[in-house]
PDB file of N, CA, C and O in Angstrom, chain B, residues numbered from 101:
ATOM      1  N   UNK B 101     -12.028  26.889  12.255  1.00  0.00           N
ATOM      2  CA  UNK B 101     -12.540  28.226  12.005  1.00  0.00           C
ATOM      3  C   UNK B 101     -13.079  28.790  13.316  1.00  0.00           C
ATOM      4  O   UNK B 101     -14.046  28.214  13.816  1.00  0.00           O
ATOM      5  N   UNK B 102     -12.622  29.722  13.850  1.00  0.00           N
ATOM      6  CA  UNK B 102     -13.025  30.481  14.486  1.00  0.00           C
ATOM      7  C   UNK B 102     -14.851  31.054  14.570  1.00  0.00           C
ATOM      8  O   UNK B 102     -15.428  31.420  13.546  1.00  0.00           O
ATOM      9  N   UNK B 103     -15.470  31.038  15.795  1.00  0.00           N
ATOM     10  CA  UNK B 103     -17.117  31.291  15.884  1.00  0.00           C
ATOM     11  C   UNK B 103     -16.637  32.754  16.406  1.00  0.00           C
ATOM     12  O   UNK B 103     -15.526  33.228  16.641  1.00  0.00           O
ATOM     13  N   UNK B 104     -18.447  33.447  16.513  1.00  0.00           N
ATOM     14  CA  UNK B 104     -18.466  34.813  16.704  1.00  0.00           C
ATOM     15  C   UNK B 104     -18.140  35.037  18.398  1.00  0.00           C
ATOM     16  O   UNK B 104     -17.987  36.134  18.936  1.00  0.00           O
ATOM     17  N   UNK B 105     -18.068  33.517  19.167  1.00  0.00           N
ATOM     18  CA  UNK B 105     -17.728  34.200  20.351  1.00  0.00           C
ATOM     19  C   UNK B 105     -16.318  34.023  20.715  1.00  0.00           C
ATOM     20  O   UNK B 105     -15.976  34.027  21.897  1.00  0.00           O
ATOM     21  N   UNK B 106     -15.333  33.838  19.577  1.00  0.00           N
ATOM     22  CA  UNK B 106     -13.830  33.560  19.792  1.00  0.00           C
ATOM     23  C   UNK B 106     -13.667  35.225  19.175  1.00  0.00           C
ATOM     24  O   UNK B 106     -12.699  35.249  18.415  1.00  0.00           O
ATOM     25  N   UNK B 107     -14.197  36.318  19.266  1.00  0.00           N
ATOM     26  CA  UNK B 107     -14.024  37.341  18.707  1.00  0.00           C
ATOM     27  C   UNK B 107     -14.093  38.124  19.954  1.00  0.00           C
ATOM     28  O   UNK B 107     -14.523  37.586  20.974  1.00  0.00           O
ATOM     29  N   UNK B 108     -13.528  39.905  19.955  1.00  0.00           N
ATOM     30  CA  UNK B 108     -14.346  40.834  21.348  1.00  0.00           C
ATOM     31  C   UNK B 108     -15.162  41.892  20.027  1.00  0.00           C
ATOM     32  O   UNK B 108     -15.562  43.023  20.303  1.00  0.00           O
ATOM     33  N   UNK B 109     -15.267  41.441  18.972  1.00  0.00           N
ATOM     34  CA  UNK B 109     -16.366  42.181  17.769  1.00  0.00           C
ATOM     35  C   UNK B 109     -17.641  41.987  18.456  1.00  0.00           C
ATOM     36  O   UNK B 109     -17.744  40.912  19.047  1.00  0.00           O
ATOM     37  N   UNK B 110     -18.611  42.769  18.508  1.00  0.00           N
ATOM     38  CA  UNK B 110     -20.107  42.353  18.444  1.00  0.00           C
ATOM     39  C   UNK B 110     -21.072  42.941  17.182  1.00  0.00           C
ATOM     40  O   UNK B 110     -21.368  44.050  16.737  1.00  0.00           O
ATOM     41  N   UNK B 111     -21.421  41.364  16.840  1.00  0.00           N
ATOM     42  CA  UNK B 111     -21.451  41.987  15.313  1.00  0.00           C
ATOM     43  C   UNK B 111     -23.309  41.987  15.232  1.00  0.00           C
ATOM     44  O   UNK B 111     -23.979  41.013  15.575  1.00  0.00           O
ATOM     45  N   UNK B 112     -23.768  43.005  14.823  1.00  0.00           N
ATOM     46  CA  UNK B 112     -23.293  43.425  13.243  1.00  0.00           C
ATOM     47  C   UNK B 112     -22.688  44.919  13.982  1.00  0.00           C
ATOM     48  O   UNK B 112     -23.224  45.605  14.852  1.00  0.00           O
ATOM     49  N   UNK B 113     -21.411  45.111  13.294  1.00  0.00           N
ATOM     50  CA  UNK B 113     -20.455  46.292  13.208  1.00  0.00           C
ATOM     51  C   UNK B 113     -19.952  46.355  12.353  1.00  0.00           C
ATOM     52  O   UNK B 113     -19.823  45.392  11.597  1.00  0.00           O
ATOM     53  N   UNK B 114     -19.304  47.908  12.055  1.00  0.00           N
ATOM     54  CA  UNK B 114     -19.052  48.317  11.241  1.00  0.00           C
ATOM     55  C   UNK B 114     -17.560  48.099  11.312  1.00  0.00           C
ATOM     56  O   UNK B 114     -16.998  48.343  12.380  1.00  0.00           O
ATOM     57  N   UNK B 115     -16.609  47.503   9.903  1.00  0.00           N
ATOM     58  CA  UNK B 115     -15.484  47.299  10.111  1.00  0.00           C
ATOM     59  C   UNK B 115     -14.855  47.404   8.674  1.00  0.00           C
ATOM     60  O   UNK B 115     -15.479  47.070   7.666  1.00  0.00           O
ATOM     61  N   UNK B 116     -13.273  48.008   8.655  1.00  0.00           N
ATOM     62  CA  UNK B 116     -12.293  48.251   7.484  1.00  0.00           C
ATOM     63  C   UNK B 116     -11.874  47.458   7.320  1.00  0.00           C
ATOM     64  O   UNK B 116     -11.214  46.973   8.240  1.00  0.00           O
ATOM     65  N   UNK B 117     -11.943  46.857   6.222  1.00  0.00           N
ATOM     66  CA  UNK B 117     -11.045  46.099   5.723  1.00  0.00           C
ATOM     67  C   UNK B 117      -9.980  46.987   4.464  1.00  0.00           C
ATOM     68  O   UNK B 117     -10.229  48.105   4.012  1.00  0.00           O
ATOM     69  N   UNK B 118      -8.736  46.078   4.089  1.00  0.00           N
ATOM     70  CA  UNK B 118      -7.647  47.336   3.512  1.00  0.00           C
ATOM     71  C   UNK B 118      -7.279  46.413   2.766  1.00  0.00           C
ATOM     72  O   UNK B 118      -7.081  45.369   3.388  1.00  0.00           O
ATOM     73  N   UNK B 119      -7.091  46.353   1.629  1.00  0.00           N
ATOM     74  CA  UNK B 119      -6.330  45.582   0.612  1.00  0.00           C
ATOM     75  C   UNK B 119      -5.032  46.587  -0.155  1.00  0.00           C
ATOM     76  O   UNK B 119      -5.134  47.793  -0.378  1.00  0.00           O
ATOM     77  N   UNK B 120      -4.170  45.964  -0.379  1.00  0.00           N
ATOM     78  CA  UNK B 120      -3.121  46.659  -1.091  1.00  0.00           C
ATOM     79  C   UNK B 120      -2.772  46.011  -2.618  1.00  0.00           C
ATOM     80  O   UNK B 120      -2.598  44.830  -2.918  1.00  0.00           O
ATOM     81  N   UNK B 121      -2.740  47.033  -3.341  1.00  0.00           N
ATOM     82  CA  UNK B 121      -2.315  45.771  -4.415  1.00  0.00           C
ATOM     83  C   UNK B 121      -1.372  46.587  -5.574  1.00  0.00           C
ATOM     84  O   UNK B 121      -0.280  46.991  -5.176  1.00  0.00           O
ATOM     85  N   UNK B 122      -1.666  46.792  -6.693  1.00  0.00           N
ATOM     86  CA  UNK B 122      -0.943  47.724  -8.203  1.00  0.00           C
ATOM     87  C   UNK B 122      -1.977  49.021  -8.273  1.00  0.00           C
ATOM     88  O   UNK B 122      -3.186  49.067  -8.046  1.00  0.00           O
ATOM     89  N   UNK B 123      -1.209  49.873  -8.603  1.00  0.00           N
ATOM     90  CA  UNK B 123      -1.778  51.027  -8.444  1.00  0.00           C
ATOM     91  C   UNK B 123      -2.682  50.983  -9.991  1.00  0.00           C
ATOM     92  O   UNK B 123      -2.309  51.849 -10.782  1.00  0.00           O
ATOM     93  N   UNK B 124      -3.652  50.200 -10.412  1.00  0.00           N
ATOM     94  CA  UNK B 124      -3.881  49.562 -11.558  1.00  0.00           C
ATOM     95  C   UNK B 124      -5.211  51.218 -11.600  1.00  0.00           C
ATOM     96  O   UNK B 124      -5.464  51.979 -10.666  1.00  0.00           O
ATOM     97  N   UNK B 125      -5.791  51.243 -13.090  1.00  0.00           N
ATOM     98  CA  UNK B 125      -7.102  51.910 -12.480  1.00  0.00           C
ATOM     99  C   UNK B 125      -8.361  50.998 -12.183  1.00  0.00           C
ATOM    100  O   UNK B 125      -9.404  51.638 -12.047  1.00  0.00           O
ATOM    101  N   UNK B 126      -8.437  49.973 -12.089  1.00  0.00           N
ATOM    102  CA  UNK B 126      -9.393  49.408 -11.879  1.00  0.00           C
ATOM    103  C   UNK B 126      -9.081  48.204 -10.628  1.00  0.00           C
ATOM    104  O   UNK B 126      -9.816  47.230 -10.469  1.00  0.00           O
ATOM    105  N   UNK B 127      -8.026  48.442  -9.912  1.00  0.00           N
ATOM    106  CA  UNK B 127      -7.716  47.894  -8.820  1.00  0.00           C
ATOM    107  C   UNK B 127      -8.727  48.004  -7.830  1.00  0.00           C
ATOM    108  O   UNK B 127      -9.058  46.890  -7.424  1.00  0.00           O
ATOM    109  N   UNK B 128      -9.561  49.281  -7.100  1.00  0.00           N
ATOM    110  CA  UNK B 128     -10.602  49.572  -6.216  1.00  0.00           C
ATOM    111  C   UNK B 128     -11.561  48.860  -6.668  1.00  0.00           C
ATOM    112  O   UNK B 128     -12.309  48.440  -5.784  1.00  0.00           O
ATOM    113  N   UNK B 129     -11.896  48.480  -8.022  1.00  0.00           N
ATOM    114  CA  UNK B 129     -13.049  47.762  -8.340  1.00  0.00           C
ATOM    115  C   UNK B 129     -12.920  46.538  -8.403  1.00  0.00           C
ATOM    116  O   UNK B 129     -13.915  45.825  -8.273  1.00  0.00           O
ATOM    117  N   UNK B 130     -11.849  46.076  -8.586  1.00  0.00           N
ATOM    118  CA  UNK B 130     -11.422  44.772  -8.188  1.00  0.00           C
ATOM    119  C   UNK B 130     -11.904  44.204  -6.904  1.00  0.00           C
ATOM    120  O   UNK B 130     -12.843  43.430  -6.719  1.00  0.00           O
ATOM    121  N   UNK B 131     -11.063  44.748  -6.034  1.00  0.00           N
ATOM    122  CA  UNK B 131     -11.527  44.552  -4.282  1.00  0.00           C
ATOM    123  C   UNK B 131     -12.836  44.522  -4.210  1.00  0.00           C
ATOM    124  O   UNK B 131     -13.408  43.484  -3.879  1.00  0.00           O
ATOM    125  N   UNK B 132     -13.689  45.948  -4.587  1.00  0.00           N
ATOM    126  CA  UNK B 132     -15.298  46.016  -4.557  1.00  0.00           C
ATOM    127  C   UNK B 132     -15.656  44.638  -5.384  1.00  0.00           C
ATOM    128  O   UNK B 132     -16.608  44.187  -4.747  1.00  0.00           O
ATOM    129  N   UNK B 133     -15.468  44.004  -6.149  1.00  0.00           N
ATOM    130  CA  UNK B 133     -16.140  42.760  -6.379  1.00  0.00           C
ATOM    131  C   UNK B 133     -15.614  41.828  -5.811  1.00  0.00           C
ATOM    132  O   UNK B 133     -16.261  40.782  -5.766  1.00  0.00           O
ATOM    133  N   UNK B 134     -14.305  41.870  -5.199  1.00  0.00           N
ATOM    134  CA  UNK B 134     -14.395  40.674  -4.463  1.00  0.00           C
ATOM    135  C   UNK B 134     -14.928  40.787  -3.035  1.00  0.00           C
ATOM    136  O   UNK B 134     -15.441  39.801  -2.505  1.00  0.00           O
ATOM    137  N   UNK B 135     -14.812  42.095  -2.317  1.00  0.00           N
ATOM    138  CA  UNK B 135     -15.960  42.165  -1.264  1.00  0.00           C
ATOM    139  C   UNK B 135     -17.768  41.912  -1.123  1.00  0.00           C
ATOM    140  O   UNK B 135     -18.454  41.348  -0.270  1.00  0.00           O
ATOM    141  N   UNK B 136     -18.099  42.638  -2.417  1.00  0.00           N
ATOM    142  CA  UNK B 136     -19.031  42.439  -2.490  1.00  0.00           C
ATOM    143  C   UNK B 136     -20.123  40.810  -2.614  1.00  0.00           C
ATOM    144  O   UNK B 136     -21.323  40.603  -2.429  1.00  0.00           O
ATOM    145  N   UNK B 137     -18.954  39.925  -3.014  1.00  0.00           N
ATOM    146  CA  UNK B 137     -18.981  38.564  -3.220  1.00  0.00           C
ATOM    147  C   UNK B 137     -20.042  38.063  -1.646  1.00  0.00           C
ATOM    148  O   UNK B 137     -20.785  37.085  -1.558  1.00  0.00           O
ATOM    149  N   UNK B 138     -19.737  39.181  -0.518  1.00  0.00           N
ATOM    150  CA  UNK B 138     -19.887  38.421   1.004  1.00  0.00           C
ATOM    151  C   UNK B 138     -21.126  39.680   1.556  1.00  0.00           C
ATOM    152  O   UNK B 138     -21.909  39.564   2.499  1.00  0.00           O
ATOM    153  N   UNK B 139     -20.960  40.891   0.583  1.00  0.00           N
ATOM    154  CA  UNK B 139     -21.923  41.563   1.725  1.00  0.00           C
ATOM    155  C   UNK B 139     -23.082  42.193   0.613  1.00  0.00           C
ATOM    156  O   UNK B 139     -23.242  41.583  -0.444  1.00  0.00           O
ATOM    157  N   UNK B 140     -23.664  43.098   0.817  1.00  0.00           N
ATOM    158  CA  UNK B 140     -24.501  43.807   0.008  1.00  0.00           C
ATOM    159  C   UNK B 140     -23.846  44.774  -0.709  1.00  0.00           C
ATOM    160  O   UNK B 140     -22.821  45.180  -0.162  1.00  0.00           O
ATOM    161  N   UNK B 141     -24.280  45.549  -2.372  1.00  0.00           N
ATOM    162  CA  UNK B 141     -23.928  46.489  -2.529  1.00  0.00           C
ATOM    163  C   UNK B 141     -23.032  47.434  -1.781  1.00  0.00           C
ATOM    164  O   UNK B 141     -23.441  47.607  -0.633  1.00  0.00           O
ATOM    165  N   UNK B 142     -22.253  47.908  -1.988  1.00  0.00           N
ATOM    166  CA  UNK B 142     -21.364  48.740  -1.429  1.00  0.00           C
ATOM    167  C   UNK B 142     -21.727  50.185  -1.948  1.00  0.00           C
ATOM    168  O   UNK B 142     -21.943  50.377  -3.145  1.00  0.00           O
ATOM    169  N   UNK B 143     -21.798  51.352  -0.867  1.00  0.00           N
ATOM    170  CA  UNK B 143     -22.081  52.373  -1.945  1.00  0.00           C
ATOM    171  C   UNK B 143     -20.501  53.213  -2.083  1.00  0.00           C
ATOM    172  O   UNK B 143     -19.736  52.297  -2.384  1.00  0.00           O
ATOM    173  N   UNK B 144     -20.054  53.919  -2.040  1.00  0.00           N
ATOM    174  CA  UNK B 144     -19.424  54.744  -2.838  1.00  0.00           C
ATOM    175  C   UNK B 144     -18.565  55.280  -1.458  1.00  0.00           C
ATOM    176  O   UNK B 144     -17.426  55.028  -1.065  1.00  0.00           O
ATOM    177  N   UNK B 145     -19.412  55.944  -1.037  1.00  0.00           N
ATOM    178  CA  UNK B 145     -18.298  56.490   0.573  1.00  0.00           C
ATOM    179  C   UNK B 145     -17.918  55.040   1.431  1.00  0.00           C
ATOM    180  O   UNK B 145     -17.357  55.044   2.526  1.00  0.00           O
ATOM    181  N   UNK B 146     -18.251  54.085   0.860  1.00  0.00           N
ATOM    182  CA  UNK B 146     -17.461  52.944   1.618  1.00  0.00           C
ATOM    183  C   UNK B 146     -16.629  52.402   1.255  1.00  0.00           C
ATOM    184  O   UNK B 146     -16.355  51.368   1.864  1.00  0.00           O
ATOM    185  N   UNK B 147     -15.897  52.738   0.243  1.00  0.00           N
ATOM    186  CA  UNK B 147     -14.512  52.882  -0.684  1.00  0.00           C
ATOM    187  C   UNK B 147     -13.175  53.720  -0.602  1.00  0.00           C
ATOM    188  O   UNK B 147     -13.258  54.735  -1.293  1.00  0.00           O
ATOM    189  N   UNK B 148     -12.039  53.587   0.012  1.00  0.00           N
ATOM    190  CA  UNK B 148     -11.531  54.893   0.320  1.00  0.00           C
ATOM    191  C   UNK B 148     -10.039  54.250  -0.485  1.00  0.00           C
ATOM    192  O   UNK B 148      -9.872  53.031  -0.540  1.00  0.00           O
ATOM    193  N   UNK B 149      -8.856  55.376  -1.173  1.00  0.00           N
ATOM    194  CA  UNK B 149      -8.214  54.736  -1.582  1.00  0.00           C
ATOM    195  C   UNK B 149      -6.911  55.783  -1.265  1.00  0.00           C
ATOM    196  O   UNK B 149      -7.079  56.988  -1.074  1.00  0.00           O
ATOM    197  N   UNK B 150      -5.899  55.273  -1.247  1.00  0.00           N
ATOM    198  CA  UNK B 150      -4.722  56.146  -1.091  1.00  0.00           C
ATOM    199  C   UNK B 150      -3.039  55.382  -1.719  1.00  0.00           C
ATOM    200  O   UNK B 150      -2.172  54.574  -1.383  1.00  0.00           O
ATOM    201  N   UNK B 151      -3.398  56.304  -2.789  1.00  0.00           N
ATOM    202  CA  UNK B 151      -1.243  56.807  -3.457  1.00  0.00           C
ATOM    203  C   UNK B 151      -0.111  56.009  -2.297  1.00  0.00           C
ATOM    204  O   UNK B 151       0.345  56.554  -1.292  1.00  0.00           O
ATOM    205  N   UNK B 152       0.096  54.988  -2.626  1.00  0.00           N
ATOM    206  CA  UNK B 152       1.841  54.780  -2.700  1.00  0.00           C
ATOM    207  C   UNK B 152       2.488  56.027  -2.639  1.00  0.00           C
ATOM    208  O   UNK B 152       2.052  56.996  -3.261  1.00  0.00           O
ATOM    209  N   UNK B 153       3.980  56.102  -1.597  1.00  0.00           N
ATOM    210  CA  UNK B 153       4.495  57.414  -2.076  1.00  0.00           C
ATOM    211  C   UNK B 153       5.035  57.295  -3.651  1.00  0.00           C
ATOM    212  O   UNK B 153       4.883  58.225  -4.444  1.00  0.00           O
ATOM    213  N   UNK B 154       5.435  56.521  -3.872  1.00  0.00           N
ATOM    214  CA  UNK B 154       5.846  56.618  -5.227  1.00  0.00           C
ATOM    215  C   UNK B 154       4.856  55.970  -6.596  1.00  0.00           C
ATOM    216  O   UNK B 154       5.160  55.417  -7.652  1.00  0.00           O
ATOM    217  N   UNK B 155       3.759  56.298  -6.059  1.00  0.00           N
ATOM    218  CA  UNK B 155       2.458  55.335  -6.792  1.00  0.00           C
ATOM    219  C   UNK B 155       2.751  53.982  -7.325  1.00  0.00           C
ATOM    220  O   UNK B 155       2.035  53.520  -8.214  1.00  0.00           O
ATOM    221  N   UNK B 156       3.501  53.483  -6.967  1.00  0.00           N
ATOM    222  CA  UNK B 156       3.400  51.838  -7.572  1.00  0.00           C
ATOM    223  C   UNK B 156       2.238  50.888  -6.896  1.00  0.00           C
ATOM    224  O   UNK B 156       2.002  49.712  -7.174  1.00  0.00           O
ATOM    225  N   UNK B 157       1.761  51.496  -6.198  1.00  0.00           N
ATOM    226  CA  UNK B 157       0.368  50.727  -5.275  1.00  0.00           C
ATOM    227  C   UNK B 157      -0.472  51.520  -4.641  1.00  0.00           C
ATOM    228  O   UNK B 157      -0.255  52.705  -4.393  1.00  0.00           O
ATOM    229  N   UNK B 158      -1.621  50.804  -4.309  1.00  0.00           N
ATOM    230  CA  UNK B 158      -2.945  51.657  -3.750  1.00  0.00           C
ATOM    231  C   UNK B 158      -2.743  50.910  -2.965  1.00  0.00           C
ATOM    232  O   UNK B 158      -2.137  49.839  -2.989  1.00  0.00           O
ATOM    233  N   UNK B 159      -3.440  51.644  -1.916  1.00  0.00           N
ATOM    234  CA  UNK B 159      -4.335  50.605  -0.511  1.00  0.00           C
ATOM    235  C   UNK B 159      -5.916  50.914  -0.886  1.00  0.00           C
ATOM    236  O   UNK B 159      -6.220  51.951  -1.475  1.00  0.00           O
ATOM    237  N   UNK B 160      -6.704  50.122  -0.575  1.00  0.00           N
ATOM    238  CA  UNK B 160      -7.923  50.224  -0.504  1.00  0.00           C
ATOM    239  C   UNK B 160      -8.624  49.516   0.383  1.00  0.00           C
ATOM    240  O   UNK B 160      -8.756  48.295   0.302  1.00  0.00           O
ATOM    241  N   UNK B 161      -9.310  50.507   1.633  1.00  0.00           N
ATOM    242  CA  UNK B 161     -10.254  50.468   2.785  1.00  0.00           C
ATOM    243  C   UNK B 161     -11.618  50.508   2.154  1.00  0.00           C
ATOM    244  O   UNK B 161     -12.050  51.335   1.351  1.00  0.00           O
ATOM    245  N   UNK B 162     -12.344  49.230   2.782  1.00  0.00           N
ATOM    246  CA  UNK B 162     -13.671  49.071   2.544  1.00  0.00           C
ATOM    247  C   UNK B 162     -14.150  48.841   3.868  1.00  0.00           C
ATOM    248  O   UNK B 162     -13.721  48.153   4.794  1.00  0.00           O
ATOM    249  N   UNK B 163     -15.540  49.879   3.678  1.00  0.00           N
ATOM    250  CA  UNK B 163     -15.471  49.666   5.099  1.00  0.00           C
ATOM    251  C   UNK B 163     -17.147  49.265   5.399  1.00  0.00           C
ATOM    252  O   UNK B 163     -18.133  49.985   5.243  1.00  0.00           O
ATOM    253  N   UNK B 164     -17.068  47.847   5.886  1.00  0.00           N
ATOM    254  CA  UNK B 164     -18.201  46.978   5.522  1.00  0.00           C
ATOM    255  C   UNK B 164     -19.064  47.321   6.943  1.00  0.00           C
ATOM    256  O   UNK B 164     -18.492  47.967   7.821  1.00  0.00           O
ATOM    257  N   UNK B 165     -20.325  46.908   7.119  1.00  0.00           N
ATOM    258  CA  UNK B 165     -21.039  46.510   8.207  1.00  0.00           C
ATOM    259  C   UNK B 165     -21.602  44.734   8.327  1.00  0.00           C
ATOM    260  O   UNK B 165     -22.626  44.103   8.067  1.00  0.00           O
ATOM    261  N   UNK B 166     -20.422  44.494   8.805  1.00  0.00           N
ATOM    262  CA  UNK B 166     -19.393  42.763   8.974  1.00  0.00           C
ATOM    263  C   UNK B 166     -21.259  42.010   9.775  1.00  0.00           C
ATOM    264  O   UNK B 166     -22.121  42.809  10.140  1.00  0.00           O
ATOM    265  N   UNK B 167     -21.444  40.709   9.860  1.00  0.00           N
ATOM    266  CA  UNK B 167     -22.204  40.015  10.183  1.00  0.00           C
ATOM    267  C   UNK B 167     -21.627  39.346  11.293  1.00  0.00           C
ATOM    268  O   UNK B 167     -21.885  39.330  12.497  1.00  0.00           O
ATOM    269  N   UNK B 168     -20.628  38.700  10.443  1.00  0.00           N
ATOM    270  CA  UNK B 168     -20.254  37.290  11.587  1.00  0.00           C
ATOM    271  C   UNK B 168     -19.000  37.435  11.287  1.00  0.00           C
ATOM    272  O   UNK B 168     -18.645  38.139  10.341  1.00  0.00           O
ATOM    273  N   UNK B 169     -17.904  36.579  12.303  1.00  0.00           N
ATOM    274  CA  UNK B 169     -16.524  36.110  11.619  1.00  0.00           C
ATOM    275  C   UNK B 169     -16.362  35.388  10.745  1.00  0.00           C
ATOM    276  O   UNK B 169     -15.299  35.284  10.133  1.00  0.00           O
ATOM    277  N   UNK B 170     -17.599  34.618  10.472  1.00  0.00           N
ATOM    278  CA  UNK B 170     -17.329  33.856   9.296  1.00  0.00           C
ATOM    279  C   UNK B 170     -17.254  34.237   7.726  1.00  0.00           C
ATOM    280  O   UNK B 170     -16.644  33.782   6.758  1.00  0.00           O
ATOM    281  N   UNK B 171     -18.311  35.456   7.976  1.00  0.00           N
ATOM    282  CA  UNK B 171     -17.926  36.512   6.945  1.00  0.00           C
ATOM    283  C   UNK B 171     -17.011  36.958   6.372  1.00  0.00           C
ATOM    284  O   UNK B 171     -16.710  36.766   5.194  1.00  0.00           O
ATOM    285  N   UNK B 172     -16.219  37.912   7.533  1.00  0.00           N
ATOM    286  CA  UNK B 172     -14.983  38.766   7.388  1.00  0.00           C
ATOM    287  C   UNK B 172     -13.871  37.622   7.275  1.00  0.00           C
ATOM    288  O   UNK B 172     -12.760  37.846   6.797  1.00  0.00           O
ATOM    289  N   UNK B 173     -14.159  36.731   7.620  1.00  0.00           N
ATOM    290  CA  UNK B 173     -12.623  35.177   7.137  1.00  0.00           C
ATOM    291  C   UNK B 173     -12.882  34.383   5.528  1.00  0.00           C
ATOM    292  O   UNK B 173     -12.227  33.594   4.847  1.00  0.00           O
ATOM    293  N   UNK B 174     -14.306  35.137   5.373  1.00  0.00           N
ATOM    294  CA  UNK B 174     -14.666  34.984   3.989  1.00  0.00           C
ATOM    295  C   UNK B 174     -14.021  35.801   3.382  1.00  0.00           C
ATOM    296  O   UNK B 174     -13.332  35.286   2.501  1.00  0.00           O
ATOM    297  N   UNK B 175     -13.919  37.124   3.487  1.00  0.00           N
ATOM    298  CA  UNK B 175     -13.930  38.161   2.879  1.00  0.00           C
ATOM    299  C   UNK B 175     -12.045  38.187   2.528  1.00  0.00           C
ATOM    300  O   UNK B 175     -11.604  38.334   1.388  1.00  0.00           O
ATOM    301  N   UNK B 176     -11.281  38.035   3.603  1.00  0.00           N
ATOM    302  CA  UNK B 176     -10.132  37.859   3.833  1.00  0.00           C
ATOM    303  C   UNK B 176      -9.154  36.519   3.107  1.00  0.00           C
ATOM    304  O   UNK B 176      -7.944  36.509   2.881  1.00  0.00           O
ATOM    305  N   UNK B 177     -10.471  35.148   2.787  1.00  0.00           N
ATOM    306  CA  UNK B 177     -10.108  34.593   2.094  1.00  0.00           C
ATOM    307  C   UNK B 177      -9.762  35.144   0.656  1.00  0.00           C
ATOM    308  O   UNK B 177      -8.714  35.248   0.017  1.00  0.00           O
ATOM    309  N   UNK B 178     -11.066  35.448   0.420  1.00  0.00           N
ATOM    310  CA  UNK B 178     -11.328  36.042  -0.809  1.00  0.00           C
ATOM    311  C   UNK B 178     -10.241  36.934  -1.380  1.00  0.00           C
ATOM    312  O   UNK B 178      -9.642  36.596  -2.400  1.00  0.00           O
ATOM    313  N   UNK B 179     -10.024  37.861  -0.859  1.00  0.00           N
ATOM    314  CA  UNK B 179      -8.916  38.890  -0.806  1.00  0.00           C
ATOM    315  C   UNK B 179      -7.505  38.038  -1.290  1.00  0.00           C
ATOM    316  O   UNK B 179      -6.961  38.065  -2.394  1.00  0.00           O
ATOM    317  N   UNK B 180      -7.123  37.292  -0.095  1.00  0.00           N
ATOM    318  CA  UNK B 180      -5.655  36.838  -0.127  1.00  0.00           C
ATOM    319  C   UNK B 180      -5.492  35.838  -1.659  1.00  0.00           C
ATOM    320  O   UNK B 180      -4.599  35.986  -2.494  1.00  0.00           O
ATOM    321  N   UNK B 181      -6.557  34.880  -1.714  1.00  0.00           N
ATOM    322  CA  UNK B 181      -6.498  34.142  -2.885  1.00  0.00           C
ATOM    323  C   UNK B 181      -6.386  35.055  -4.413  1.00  0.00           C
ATOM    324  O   UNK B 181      -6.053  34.504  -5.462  1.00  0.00           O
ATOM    325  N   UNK B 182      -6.654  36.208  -4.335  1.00  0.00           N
ATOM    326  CA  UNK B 182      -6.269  37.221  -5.746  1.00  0.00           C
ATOM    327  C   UNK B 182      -4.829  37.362  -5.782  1.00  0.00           C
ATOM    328  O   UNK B 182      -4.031  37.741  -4.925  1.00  0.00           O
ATOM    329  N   UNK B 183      -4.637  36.841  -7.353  1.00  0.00           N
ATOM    330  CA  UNK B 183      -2.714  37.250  -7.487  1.00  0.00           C
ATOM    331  C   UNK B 183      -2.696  38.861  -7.314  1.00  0.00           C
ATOM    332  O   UNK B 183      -1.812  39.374  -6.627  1.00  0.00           O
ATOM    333  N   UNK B 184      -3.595  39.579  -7.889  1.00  0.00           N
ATOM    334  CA  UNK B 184      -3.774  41.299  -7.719  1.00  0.00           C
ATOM    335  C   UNK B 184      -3.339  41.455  -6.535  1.00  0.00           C
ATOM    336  O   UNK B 184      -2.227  41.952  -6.716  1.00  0.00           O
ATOM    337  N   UNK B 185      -3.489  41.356  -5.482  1.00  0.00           N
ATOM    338  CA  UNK B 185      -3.994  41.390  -3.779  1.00  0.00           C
ATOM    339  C   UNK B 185      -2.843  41.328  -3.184  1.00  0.00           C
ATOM    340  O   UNK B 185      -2.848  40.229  -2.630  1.00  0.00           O
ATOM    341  N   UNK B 186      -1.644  41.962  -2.919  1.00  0.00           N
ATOM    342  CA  UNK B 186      -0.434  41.844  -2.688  1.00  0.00           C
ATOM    343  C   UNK B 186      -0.540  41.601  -1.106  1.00  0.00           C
ATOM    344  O   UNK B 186       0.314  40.884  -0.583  1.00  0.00           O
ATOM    345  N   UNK B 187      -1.492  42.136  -0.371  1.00  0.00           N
ATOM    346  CA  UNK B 187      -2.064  41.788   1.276  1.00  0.00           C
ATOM    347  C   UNK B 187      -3.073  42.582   1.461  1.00  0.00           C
ATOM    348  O   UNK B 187      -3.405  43.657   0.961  1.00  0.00           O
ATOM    349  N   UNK B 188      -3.655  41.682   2.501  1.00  0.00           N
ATOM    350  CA  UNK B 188      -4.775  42.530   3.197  1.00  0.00           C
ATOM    351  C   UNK B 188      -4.746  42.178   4.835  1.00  0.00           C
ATOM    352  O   UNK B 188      -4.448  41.126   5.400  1.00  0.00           O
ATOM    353  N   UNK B 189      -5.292  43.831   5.526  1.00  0.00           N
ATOM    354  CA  UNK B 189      -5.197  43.722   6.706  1.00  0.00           C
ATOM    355  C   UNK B 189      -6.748  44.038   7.016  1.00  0.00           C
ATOM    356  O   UNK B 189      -7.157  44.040   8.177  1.00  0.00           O
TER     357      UNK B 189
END
């Protein structure tokens, strides 16, 4: 696992994370609980979501204020291990 000085992040910063998954309606809230798993409450403008051209999927940007790398490789775990979670960048 990678430490905070194998990074050029200096944390604490503010950083997006993007999950993609089924354009489900409760897909954004999905992600929000599995992010939230690593950071504090999330409020509302830190949620951003955007239409597939042909809506078969969302992306959803959360956009955290990250601690450590060990965090955000948390967070990324977290993410990838959901069958929902088609990728995250």
């Amino acid at each position: 696992m990678a430490s905070d000085t194998d990074t050029p992040l200096q944390f604490p910063c503010r950083f997006p994370i993007k999950a993609v998954g089924p354009a489900d309606d409760d897909f954004a809230e999905h992600v929000r609980e599995l992010v939230e798993k690593h950071t504090d409450p999330l409020p509302e403008e830190a949620i951003q979501s955007r239409d597939s051209r042909q809506g078969s999927f969302v992306s959803i940007t959360v956009t955290i204020e990250a601690t450590s790398r060990a965090q955000l490789d948390a967070i990324y775990r977290e993410l990838t291990a959901s069958d929902r979670v088609k990728f995250a960048l």
